[in-house]
C-alpha positions, 0 to 999 in steps of 0.5 A: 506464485511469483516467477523467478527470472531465468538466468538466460535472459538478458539485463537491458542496459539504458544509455544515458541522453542528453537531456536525461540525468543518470538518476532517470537512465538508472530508473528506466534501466531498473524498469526496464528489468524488473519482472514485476513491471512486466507482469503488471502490464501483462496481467493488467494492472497499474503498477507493480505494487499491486503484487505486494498486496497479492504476496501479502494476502498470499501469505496471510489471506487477507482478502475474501469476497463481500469485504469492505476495504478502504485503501489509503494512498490508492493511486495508481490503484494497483491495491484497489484492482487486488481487492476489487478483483477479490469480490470486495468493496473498495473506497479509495482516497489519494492525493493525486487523481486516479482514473477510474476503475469497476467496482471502486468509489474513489476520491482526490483528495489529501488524507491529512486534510480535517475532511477527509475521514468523514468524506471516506465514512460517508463513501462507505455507505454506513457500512464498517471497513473489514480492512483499512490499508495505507500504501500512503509514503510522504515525499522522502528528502534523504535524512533517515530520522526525519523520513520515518518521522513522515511516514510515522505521523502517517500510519498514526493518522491511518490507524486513528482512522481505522479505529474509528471505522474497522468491524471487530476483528478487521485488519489494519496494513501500513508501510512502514520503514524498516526499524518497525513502528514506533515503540509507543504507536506499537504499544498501542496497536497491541493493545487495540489488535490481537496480532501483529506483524511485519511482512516484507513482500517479494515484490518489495525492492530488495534496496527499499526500507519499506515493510508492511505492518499487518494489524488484524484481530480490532478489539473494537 
């Protein structure tokens, strides 16, 4: 279970230097004070987005050992070590170089280029995905309508993916915004899924729009 901040302990205020915008001192400062940063070093992980997915499957039981799991938007690879550590199988791909890690098939490479999909089916071995998850999120420029376009054409790429790779009755997990998925995505997604859903995980910053749209149930 997630640990609540004790009242007592005290917030570590960051000065501002010379050569340090505030936008960087309130980060640091937010770092600094975040429990979940703490755990994650202390318990090993990359990041603290690893907790998501540990909320996630907490609350819903994603992940059983023996899975093969293929996470979109791996790096720093918080996501990967949960599953790893699960006993799953798990094939990632990110944009940015990623160190490697025991049990997980990794490669750098974009997710929108045309070769990537067949480059993730021929990592997998012939084996089908019991779950395809994206934490992948496009560079945000700070217009509302436009960010969620972004990460929209995302999900929809992820989600053409994991129908093209998902056993019958896998899940498929996105980041979405809030607001949900788009009407005419989610239209679809009933229609291929048994369920779905949005959840919020504790770990999610109170402060960011992000949710996770849990599609389980593939119809196949």
């Amino acid at each position: 279970m997630t640990k609540k901040r004790s009242s007592r302990e005290k917030t570590v205020r960051v000065k501002t230097a010379k050569k340090r915008t505030i936008a960087s001192t309130r980060w640091l400062e937010r770092q600094l004070n975040d429990p979940y940063v703490s755990r994650a070093q202390s318990e090993g992980y990359r990041g603290r987005a690893a907790f998501k997915l540990i909320e996630i499957d907490e609350k819903i039981g994603l992940l059983k050992k023996g899975m093969m799991v293929v996470d979109l938007g791996a790096a720093p690879g918080g996501w990967c070590q949960v599953a790893a550590k699960k006993g799953c199988q798990v094939v990632g791909l990110d944009i940015l170089e990623m160190d490697e890690l025991p049990g997980v098939d990794t490669i750098q490479m974009d997710f929108m280029d045309d070769n990537a999909p067949d480059k993730l089916i021929e990592m997998m071995k012939g084996e089908k995905a019991d779950i395809v998850m994206s934490d992948m999120a496009p560079n945000t420029i700070g217009h509302r309508n436009t960010d969620h376009l972004r990460i929209m054409m995302l999900v929809e790429a992820a989600y053409y993916f994991a129908k093209d790779v998902l056993k019958e009755d896998g899940t498929f997990i996105a980041k979405v915004r809030q607001g949900g998925t788009q009407n005419e995505l989610l239209a679809a997604m009933k229609k291929d899924f048994k369920t779905i859903k949005h959840i919020k995980p504790p770990a999610s910053r109170k402060e960011s729009s992000e949710t996770y749209m849990i599609a389980q149930g593939f119809r196949g």
